[in-house]
TORKOL-4160 file (C-alpha; in steps of 0.2 Angstrom, whole numbers, padded with zeros to 4 digits, m for minus):
198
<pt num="1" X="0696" Y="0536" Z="0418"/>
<pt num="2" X="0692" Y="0552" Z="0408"/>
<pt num="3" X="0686" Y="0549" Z="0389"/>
<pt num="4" X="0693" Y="0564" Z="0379"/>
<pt num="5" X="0674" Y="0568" Z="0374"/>
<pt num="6" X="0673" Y="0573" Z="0390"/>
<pt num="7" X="0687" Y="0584" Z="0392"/>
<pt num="8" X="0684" Y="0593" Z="0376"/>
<pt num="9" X="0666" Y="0595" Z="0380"/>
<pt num="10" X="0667" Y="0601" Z="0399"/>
<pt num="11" X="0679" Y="0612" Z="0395"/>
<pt num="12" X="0672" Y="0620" Z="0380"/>
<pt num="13" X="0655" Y="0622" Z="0388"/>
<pt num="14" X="0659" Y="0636" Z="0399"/>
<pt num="15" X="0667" Y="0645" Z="0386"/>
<pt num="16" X="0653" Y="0647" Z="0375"/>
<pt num="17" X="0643" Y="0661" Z="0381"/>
<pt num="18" X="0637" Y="0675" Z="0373"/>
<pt num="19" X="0644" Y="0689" Z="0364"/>
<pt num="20" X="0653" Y="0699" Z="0372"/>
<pt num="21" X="0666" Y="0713" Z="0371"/>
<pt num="22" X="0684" Y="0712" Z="0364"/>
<pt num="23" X="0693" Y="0699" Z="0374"/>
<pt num="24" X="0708" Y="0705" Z="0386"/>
<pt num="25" X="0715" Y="0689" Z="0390"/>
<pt num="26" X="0713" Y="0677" Z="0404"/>
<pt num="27" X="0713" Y="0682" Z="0422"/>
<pt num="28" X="0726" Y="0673" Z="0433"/>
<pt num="29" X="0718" Y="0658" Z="0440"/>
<pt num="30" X="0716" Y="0657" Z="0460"/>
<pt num="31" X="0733" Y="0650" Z="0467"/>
<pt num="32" X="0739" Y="0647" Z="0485"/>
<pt num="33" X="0753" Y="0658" Z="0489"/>
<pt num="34" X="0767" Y="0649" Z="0496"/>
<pt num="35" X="0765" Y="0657" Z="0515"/>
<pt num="36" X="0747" Y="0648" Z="0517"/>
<pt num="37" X="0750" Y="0632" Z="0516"/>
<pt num="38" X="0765" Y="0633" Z="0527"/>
<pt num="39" X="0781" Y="0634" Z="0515"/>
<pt num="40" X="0798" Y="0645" Z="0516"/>
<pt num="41" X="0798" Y="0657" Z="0503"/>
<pt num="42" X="0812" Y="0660" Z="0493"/>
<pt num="43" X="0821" Y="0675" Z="0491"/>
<pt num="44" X="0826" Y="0676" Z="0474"/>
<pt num="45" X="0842" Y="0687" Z="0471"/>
<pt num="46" X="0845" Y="0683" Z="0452"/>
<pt num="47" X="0837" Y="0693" Z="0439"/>
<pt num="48" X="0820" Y="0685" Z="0434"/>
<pt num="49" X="0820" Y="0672" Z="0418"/>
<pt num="50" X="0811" Y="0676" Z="0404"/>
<pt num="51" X="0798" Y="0664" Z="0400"/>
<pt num="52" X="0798" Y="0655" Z="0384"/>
<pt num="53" X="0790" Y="0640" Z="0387"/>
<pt num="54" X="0777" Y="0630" Z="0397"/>
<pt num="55" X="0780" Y="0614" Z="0401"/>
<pt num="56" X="0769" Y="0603" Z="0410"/>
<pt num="57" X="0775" Y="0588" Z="0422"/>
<pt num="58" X="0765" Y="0574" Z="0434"/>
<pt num="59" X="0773" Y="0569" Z="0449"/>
<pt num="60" X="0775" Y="0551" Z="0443"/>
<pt num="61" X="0769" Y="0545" Z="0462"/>
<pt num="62" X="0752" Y="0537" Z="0463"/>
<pt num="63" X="0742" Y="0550" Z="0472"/>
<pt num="64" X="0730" Y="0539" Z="0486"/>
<pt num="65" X="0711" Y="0548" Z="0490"/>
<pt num="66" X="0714" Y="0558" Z="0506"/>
<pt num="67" X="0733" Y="0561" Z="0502"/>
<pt num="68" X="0736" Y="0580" Z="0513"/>
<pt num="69" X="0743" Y="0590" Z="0498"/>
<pt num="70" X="0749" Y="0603" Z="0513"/>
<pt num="71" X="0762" Y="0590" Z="0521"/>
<pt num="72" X="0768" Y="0584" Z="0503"/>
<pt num="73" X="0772" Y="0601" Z="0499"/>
<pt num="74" X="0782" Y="0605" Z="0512"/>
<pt num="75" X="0789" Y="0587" Z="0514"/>
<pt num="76" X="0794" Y="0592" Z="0497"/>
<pt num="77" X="0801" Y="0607" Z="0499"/>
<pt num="78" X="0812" Y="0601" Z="0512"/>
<pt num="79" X="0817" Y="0586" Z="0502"/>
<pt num="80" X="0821" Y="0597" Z="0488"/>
<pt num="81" X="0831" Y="0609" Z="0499"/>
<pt num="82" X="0840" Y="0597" Z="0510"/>
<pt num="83" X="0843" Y="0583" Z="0502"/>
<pt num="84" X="0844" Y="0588" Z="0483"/>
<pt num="85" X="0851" Y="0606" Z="0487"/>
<pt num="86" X="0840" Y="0614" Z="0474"/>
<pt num="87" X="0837" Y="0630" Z="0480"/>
<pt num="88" X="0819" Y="0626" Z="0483"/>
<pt num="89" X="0801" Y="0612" Z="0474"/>
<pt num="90" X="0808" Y="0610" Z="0455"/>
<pt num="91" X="0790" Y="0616" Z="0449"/>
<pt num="92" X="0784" Y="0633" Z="0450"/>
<pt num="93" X="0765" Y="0627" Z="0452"/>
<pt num="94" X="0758" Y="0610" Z="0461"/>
<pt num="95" X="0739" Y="0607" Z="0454"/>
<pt num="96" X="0730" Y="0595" Z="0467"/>
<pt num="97" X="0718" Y="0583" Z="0462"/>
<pt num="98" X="0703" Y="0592" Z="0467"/>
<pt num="99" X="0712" Y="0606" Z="0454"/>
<pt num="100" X="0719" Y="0618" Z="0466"/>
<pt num="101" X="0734" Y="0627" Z="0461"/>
<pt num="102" X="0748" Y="0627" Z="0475"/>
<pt num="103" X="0761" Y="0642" Z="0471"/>
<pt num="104" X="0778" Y="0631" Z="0472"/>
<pt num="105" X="0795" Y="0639" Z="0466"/>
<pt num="106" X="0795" Y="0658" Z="0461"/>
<pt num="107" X="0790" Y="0659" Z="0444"/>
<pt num="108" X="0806" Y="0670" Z="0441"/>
<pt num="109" X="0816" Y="0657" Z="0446"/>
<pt num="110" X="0823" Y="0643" Z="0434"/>
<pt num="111" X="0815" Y="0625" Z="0438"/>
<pt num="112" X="0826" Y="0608" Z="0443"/>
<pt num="113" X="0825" Y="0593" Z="0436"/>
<pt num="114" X="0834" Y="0576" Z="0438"/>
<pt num="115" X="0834" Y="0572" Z="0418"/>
<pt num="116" X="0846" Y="0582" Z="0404"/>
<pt num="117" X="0837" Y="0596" Z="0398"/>
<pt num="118" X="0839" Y="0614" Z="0402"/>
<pt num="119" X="0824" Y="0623" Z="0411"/>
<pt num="120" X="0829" Y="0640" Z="0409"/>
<pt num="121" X="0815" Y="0648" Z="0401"/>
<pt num="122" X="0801" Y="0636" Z="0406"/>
<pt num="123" X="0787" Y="0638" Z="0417"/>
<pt num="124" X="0784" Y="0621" Z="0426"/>
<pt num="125" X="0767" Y="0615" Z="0433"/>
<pt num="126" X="0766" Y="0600" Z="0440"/>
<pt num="127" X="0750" Y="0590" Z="0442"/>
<pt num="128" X="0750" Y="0578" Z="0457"/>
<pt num="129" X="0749" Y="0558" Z="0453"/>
<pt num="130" X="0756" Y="0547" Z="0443"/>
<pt num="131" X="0748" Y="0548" Z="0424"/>
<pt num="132" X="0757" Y="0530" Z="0419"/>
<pt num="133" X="0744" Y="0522" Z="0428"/>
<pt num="134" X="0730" Y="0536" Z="0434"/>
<pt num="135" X="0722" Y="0549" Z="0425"/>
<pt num="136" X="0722" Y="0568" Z="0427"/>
<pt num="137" X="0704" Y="0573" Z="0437"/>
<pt num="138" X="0693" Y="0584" Z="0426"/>
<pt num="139" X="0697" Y="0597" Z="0440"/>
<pt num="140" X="0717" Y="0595" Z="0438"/>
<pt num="141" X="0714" Y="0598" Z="0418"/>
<pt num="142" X="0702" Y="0613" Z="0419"/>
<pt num="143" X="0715" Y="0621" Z="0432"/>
<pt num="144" X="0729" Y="0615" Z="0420"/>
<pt num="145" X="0721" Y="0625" Z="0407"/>
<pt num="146" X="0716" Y="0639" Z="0415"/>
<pt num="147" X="0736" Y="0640" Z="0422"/>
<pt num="148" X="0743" Y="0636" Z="0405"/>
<pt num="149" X="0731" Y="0650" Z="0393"/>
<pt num="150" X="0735" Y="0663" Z="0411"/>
<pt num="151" X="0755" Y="0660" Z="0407"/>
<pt num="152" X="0754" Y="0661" Z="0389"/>
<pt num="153" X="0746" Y="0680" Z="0389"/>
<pt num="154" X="0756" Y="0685" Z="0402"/>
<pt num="155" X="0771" Y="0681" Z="0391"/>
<pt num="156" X="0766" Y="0685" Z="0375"/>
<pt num="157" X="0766" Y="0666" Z="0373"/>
<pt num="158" X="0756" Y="0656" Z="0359"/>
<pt num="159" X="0749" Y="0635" Z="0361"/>
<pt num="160" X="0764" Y="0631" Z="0350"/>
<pt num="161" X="0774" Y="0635" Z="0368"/>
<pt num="162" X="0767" Y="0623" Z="0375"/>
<pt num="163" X="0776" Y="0606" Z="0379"/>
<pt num="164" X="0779" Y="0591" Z="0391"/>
<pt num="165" X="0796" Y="0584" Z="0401"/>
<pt num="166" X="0798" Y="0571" Z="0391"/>
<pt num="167" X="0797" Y="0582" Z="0374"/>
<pt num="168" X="0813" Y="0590" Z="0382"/>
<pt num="169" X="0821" Y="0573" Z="0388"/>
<pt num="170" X="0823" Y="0556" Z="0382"/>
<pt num="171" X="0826" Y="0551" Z="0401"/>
<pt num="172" X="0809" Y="0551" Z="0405"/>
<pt num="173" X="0789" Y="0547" Z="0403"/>
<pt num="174" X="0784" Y="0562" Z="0411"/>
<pt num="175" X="0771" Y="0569" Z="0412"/>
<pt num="176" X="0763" Y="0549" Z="0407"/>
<pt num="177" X="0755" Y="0541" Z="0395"/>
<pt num="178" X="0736" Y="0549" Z="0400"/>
<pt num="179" X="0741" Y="0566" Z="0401"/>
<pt num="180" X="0753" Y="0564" Z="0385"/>
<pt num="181" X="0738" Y="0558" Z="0375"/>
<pt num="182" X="0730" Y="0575" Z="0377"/>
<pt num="183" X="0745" Y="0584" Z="0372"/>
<pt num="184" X="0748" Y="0573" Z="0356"/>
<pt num="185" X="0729" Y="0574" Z="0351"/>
<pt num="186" X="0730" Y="0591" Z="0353"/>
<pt num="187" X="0713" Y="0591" Z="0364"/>
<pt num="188" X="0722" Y="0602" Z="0378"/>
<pt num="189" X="0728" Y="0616" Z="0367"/>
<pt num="190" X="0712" Y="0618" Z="0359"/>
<pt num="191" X="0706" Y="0619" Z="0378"/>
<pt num="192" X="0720" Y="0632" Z="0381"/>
<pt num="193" X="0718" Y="0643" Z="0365"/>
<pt num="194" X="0698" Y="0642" Z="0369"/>
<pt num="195" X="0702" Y="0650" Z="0386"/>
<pt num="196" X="0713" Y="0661" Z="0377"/>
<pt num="197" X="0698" Y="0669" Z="0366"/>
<pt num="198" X="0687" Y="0669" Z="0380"/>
């Protein structure tokens, strides 16, 4: 379980340095490309979407210690390709537990989903486990962060542009209750726009 305290704090703390010069926005976090941990790229022939939104997501799976991130990403990008016939993973980023970010689906391409609303427009990160019943590691949350604030200046994006799935659809709990929380609280875009003036 991660009190909120803690979240607020171990994120802030980093963040308060010294003075320095004029911010220029966040650097792009580290993310594995889509070639190193195995995956068929996809070659994207539409012209790119324009982002507008980012919209976070859990998996909704309980997510075991020792779980290989690697075989469930291609597991589900073959799942997604063959059996769904989505043109590739629904999400364009997969944070792992230990807060890695796994590139998924290119971020010009829309996402997919299985509930009502329209993800044209949306960036989609997807953080691994189910947050009905687990919480989101501190790890997952910085990366979360450190992701979200990165798509936001590259967009021109603000923390109001922030959502979740289940502000978009009434079919679903996503991304759960412990993620949700932040997002209601307003504790994970005051972590964003921190990052944001850092």
């Amino acid at each position: 379980m991660i009190p909120r305290r803690t979240f607020c704090g171990a994120l802030a703390a980093p963040l308060l340095g010294g003075c320095a010069a004029a911010p220029r926005g966040p650097a792009m976090p580290d993310i594995v490309p889509v070639a190193a941990w195995g995956g068929k790229p996809l070659a994207a022939t539409a012209p790119p979407q324009t982002i507008t939104e980012v919209t976070l997501h859990h998996q909704g799976e309980i997510w075991e210690d020792g779980r290989d991130v690697v075989a469930y990403l291609r597991h589900l990008q073959q799942w997604s390709r063959d059996t769904k016939h989505w043109v590739d993973i629904p999400y364009h980023y997969v944070i792992a537990r230990e807060g890695r970010i796994y590139a998924a689906r290119p971020l010009g391409v829309p996402g997919d989903t299985n509930t009502e609303y329209d993800p044209r427009g949306h960036a989609l990160p997807m953080l691994v486990g189910n947050f009905e019943e687990q919480f989101p590691t501190d790890a997952q949350l910085r990366s979360a962060v450190d992701l979200t604030a990165w798509l936001l200046h590259s967009h021109g994006l603000t923390v109001a542009q922030i959502g979740s799935h289940r502000g978009f659809s009434r079919q679903t709990v996503c991304p759960g209750a412990h993620f949700q929380a932040l997002l209601d609280d307003g504790s994970f875009q005051r972590a964003v726009a921190a990052r944001l003036r850092a």
